[in-house]
N, CA, C and O atoms as CSV, one atom per row, in Angstrom:
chain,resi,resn,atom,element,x,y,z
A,1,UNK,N,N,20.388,25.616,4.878
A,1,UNK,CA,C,20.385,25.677,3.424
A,1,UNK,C,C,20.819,24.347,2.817
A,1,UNK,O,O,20.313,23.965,1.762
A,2,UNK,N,N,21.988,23.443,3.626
A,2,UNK,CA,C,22.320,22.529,2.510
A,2,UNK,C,C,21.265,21.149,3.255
A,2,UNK,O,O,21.468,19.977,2.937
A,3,UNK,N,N,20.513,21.427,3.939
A,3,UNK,CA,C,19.645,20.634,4.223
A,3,UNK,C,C,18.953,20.440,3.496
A,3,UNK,O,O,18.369,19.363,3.617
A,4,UNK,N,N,18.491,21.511,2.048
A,4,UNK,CA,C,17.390,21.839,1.324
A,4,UNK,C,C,17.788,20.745,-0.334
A,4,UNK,O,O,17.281,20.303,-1.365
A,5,UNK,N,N,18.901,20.803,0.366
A,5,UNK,CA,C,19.577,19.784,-1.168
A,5,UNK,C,C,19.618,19.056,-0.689
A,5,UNK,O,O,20.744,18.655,-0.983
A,6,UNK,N,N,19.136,18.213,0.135
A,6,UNK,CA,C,19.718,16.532,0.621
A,6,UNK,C,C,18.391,16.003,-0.561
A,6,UNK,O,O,17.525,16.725,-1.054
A,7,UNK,N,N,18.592,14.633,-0.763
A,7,UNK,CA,C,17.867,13.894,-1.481
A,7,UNK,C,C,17.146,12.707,-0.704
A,7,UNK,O,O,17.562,12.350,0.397
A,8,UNK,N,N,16.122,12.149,-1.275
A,8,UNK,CA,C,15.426,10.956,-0.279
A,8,UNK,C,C,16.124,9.550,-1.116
A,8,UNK,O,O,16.865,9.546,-2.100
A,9,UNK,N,N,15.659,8.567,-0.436
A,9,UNK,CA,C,16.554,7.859,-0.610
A,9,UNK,C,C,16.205,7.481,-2.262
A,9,UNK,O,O,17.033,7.412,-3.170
A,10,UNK,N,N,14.860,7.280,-2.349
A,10,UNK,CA,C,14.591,6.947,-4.202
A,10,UNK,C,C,15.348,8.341,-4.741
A,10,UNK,O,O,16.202,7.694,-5.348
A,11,UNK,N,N,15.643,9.411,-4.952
A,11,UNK,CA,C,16.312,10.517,-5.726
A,11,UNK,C,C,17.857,9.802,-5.402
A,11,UNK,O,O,18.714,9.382,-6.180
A,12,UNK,N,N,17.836,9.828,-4.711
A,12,UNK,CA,C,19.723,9.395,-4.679
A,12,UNK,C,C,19.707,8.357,-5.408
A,12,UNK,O,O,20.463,8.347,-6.380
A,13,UNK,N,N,18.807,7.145,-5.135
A,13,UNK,CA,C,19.148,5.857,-5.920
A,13,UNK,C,C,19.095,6.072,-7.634
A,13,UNK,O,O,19.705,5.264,-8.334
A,14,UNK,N,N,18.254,7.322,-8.331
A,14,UNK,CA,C,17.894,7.277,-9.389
A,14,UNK,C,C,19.125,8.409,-9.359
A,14,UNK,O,O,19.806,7.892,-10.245
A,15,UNK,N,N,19.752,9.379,-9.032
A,15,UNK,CA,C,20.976,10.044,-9.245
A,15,UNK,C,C,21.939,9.412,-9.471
A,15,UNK,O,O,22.726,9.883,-10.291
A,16,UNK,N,N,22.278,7.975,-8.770
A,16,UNK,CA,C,23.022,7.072,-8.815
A,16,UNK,C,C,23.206,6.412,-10.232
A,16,UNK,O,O,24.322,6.350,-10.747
A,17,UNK,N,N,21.635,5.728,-11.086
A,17,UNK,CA,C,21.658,5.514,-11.842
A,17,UNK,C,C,21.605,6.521,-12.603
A,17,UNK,O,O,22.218,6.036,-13.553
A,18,UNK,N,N,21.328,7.630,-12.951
A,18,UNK,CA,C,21.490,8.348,-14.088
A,18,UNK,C,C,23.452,8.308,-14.111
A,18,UNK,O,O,24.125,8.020,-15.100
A,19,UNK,N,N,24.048,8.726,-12.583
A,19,UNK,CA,C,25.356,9.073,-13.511
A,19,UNK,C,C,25.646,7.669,-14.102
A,19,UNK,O,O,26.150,7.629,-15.225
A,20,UNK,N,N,25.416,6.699,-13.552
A,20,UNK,CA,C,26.375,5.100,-14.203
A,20,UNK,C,C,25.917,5.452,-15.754
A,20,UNK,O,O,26.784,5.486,-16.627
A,21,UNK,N,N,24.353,5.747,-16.112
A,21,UNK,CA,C,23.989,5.817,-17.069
A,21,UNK,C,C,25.289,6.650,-18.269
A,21,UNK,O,O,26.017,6.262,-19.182
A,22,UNK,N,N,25.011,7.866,-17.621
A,22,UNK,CA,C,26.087,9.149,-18.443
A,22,UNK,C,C,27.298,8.683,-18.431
A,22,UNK,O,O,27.957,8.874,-19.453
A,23,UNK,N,N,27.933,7.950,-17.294
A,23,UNK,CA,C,29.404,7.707,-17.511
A,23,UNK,C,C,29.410,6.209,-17.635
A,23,UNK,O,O,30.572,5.804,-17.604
A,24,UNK,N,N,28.723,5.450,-17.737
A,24,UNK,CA,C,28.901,3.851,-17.917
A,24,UNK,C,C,29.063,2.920,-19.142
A,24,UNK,O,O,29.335,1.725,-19.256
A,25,UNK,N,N,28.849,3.716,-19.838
A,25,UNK,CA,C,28.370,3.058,-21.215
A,25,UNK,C,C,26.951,2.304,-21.390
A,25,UNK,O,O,25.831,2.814,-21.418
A,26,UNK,N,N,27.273,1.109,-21.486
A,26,UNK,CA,C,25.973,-0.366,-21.812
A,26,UNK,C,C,25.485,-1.048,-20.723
A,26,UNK,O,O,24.479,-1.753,-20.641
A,27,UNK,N,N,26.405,-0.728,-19.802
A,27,UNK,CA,C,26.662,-1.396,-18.324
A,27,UNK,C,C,25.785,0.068,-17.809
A,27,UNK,O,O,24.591,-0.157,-17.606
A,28,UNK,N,N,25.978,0.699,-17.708
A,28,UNK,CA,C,25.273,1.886,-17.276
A,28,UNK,C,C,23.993,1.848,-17.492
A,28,UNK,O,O,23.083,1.710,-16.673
A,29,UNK,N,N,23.949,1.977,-18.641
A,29,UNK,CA,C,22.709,1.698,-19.545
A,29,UNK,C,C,21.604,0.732,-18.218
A,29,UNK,O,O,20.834,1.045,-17.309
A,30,UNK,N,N,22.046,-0.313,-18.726
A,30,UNK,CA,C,21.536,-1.224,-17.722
A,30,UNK,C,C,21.062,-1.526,-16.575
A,30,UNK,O,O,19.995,-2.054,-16.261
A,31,UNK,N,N,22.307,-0.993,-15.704
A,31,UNK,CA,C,22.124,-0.266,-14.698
A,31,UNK,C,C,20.357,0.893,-14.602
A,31,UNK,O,O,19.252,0.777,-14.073
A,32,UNK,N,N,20.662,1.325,-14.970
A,32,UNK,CA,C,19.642,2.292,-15.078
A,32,UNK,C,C,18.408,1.937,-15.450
A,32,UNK,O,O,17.457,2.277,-14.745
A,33,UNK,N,N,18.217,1.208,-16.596
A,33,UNK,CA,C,16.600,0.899,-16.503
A,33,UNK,C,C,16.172,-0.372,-15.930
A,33,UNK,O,O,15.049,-0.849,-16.087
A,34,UNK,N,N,17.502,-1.111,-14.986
A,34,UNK,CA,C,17.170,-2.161,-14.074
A,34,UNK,C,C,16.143,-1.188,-13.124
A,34,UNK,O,O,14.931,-1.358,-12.987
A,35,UNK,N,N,16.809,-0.334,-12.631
A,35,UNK,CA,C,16.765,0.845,-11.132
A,35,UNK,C,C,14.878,1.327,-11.488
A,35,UNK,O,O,13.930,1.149,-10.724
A,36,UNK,N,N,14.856,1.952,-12.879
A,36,UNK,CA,C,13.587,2.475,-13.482
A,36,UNK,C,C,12.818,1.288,-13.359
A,36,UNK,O,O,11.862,1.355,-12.586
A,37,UNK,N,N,13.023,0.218,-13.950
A,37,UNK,CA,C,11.841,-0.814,-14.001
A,37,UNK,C,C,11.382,-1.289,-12.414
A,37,UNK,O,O,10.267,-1.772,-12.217
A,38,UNK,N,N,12.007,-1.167,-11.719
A,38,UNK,CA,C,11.834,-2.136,-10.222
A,38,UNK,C,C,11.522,-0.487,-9.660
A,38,UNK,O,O,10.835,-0.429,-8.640
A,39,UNK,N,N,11.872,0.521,-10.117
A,39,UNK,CA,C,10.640,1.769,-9.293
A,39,UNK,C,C,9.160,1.855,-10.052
A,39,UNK,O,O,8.032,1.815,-9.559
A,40,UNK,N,N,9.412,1.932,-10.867
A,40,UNK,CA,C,7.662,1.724,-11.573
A,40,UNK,C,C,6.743,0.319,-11.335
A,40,UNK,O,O,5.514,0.311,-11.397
A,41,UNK,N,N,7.571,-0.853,-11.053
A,41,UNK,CA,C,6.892,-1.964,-10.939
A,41,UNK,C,C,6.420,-1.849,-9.480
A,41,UNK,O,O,5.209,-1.980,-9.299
A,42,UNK,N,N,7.351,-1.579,-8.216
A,42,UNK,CA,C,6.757,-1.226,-7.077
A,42,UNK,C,C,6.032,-0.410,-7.388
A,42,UNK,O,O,4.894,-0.773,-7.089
A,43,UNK,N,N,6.039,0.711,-7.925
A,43,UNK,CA,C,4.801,1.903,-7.734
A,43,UNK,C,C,3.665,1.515,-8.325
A,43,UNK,O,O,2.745,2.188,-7.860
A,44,UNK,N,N,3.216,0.606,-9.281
A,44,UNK,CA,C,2.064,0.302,-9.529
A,44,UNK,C,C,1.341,-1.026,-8.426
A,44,UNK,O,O,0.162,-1.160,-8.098
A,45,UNK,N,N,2.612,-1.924,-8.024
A,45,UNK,CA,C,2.174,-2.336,-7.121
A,45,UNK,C,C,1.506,-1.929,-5.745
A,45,UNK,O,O,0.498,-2.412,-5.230
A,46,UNK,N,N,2.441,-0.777,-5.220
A,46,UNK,CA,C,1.538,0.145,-4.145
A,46,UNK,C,C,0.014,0.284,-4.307
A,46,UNK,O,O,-0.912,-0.114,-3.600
A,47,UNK,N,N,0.048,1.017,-5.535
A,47,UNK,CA,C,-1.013,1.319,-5.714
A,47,UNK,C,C,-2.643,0.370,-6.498
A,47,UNK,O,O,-3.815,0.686,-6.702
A,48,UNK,N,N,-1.644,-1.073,-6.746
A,48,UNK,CA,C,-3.005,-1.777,-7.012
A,48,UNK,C,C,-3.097,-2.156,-5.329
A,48,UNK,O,O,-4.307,-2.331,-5.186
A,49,UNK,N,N,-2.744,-2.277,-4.587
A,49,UNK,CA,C,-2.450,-2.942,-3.334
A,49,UNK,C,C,-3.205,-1.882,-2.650
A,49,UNK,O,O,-4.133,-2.267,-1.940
A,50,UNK,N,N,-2.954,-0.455,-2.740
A,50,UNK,CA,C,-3.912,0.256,-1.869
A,50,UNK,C,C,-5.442,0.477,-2.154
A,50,UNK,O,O,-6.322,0.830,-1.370
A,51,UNK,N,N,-5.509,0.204,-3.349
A,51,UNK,CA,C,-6.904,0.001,-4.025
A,51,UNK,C,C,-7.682,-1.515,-4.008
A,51,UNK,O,O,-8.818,-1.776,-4.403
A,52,UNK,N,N,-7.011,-2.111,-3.614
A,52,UNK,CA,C,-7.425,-3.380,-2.888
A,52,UNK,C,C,-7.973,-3.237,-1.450
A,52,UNK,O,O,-9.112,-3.583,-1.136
A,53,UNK,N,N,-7.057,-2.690,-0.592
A,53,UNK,CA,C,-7.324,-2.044,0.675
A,53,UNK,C,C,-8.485,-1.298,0.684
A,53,UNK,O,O,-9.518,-1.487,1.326
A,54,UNK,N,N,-8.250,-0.583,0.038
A,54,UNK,CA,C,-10.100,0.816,-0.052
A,54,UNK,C,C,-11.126,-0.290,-0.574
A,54,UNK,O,O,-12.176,-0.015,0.007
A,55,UNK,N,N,-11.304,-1.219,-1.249
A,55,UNK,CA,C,-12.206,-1.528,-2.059
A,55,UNK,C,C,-12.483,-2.513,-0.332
A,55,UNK,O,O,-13.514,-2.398,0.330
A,56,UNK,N,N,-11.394,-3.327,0.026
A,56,UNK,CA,C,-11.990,-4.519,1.784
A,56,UNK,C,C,-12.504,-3.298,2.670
A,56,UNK,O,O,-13.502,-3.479,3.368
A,57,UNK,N,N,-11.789,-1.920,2.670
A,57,UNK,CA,C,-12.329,-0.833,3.431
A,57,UNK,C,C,-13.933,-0.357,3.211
A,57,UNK,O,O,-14.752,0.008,4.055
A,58,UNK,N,N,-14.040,-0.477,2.013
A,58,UNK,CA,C,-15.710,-0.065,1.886
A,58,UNK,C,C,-16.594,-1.530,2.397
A,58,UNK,O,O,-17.634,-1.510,3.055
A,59,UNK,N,N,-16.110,-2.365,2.063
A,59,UNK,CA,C,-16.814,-3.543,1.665
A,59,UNK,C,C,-17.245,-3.596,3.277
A,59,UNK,O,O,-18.428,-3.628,3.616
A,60,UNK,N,N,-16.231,-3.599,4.150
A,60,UNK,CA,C,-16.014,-3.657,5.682
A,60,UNK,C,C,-17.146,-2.931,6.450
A,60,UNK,O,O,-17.864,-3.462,7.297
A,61,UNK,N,N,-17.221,-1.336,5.940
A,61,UNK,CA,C,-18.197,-0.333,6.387
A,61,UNK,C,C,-19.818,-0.376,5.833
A,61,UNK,O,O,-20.810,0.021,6.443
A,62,UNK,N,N,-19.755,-0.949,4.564
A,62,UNK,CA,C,-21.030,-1.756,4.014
A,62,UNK,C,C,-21.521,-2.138,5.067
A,62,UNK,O,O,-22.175,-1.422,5.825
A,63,UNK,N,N,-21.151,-3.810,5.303
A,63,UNK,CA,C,-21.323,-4.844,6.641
A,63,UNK,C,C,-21.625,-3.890,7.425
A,63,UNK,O,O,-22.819,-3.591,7.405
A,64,UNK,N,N,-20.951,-3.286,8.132
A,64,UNK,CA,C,-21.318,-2.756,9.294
A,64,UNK,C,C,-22.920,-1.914,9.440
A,64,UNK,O,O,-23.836,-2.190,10.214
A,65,UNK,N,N,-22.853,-0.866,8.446
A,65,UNK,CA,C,-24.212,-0.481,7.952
A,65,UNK,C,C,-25.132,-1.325,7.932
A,65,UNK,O,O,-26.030,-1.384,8.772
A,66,UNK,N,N,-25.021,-1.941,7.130
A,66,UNK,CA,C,-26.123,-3.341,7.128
A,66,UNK,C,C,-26.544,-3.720,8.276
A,66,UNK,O,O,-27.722,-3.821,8.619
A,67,UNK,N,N,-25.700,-3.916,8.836
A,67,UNK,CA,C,-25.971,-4.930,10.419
A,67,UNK,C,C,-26.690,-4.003,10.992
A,67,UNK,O,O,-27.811,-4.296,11.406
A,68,UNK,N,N,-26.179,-2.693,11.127
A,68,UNK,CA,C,-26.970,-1.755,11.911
A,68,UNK,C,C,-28.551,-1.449,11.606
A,68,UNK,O,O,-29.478,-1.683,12.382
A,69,UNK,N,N,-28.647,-0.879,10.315
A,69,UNK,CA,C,-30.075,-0.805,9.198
A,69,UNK,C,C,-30.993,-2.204,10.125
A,69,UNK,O,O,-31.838,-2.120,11.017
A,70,UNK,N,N,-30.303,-3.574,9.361
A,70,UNK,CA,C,-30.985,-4.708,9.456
A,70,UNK,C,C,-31.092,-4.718,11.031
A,70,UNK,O,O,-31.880,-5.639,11.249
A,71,UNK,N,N,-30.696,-4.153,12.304
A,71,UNK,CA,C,-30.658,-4.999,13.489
A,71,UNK,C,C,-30.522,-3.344,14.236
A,71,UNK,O,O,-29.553,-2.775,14.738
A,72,UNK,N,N,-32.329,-2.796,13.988
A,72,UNK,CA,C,-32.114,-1.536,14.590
A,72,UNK,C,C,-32.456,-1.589,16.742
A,72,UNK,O,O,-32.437,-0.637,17.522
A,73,UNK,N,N,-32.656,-2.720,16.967
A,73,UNK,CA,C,-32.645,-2.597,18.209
A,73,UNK,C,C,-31.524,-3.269,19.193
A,73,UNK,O,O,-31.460,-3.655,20.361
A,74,UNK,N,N,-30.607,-3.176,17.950
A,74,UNK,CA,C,-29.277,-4.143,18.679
A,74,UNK,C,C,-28.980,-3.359,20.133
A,74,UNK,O,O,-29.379,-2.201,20.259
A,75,UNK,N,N,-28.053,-4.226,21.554
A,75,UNK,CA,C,-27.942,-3.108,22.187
A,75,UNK,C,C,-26.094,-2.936,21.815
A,75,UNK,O,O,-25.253,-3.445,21.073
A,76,UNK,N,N,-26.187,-1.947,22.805
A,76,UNK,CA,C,-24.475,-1.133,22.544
A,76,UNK,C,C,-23.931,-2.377,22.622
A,76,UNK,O,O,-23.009,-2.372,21.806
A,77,UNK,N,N,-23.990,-3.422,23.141
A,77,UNK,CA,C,-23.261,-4.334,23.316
A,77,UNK,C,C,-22.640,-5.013,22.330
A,77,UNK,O,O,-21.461,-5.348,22.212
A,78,UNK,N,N,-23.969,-5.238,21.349
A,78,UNK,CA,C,-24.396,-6.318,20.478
A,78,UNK,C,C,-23.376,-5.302,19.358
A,78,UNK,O,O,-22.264,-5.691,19.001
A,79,UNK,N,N,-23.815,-4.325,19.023
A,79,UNK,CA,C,-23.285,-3.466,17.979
A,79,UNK,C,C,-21.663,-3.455,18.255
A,79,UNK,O,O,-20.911,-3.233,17.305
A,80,UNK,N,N,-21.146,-3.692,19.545
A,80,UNK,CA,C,-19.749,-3.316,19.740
A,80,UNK,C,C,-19.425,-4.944,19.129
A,80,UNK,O,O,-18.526,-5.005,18.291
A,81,UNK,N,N,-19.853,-5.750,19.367
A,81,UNK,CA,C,-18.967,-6.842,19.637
A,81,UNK,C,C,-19.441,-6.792,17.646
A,81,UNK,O,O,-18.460,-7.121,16.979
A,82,UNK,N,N,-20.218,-6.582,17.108
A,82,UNK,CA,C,-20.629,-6.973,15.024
A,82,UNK,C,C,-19.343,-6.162,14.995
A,82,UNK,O,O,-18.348,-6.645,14.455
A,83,UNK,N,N,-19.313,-4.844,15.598
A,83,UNK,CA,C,-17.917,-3.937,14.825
A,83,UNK,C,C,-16.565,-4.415,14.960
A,83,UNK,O,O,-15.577,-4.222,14.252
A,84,UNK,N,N,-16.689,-4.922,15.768
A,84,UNK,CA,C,-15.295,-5.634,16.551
A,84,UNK,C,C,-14.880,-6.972,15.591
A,84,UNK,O,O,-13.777,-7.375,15.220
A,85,UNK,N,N,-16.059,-7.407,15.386
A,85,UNK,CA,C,-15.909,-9.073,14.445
A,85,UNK,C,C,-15.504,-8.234,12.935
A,85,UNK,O,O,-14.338,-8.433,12.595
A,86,UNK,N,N,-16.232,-7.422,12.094
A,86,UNK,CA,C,-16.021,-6.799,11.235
A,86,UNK,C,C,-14.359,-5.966,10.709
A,86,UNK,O,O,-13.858,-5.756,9.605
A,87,UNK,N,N,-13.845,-5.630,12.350
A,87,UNK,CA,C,-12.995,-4.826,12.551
A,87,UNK,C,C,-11.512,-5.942,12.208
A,87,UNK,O,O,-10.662,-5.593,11.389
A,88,UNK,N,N,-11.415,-7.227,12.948
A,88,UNK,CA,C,-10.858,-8.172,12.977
A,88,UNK,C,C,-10.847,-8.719,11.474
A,88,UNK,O,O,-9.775,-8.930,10.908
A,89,UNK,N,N,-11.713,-8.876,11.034
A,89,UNK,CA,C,-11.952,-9.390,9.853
A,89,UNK,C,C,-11.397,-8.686,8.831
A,89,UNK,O,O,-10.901,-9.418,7.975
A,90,UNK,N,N,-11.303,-7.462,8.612
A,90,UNK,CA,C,-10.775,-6.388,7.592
A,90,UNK,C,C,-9.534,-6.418,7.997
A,90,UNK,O,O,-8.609,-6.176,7.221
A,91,UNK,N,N,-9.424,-6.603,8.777
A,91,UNK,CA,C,-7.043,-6.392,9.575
A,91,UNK,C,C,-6.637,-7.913,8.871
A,91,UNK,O,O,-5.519,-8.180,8.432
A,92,UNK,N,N,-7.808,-8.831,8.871
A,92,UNK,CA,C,-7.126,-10.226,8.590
A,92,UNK,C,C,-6.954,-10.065,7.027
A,92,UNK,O,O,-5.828,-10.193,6.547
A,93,UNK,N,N,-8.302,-9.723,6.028
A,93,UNK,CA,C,-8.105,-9.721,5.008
A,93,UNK,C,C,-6.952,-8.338,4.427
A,93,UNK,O,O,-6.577,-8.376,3.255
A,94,UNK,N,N,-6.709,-7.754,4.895
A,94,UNK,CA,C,-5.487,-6.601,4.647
A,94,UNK,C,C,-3.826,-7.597,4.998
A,94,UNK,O,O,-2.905,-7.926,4.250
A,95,UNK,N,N,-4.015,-7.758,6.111
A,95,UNK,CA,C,-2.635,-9.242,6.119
A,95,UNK,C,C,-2.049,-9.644,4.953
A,95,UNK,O,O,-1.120,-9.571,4.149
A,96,UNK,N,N,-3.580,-10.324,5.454
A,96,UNK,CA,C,-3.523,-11.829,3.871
A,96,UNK,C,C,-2.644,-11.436,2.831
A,96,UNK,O,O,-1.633,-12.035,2.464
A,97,UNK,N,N,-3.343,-9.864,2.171
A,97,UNK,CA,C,-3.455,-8.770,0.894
A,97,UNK,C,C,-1.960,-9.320,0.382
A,97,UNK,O,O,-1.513,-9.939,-0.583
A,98,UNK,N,N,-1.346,-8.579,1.899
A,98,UNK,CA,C,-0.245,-8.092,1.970
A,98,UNK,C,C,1.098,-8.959,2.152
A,98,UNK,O,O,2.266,-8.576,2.217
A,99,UNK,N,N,0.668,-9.972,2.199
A,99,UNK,CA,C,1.432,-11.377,2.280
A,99,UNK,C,C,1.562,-11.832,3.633
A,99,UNK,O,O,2.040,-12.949,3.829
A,100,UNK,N,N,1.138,-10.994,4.750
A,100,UNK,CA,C,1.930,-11.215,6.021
A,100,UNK,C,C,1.570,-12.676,6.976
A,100,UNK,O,O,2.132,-13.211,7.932
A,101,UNK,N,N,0.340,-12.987,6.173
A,101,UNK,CA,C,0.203,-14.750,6.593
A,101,UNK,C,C,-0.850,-15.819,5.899
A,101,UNK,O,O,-2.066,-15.926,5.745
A,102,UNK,N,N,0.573,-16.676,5.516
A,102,UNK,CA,C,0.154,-17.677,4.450
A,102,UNK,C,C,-1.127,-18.265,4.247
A,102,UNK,O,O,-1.300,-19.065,3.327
C-alpha cells in the first residue's frame, strides 16, 4: 500500500516546489516557477527532438524503399549491405540530433 504513494522523481521535485512555494514567500515563489519553467522547457524539447527523430526515421525507410523499387534485382547481398549503409547513417544523424558528436 505505501508503495502506491511513493512519487517519481519529477512529482517529488514539483512537491518540493509547491511547498517552498506555500511556505516561502518570494523566494518560494521563485523557487517554483524556476522548477516549472526548466520542466516545460525540457518537455517541449523532448518532444521537438523526438519529432526530429521520426521525421530522419521516415526519411531513412523512404531511401531504403527507393533503393529497393529502383534496384529490383539487387541480390540479398547487395540489399543487406544499402540497409546497413542507410542503417549507420540514421544512428549517425540521431547522434548528431542529440549532441553526442560534434
Amino acid at each position: 500500500m505505501a508503495e502506491n504513494l511513493r512519487l517519481s522523481t519529477g512529482e517529488l521535485l514539483n512537491q518540493i516546489g509547491v511547498l517552498a512555494f506555500l511556505n516561502g514567500g518570494e523566494e518560494g515563489k521563485t523557487l517554483y516557477n524556476a522548477f516549472v519553467a526548466g520542466q516545460v522547457c525540457y518537455e517541449v524539447y523532448k518532444r521537438l527532438t523526438l519529432s526530429q527523430t521520426d521525421v530522419l526515421r521516415a526519411e531513412t525507410i523512404l531511401r531504403i524503399s527507393n533503393y529497393v523499387k529502383n534496384n529490383p534485382r539487387a541480390s540479398q547481398a547487395q540489399l543487406k549491405s544499402e540497409v546497413e549503409k542507410e542503417i549507420q547513417l540514421f544512428a549517425q544523424k540521431v547522434a548528431d540530433l542529440e549532441g553526442m558528436n560534434p
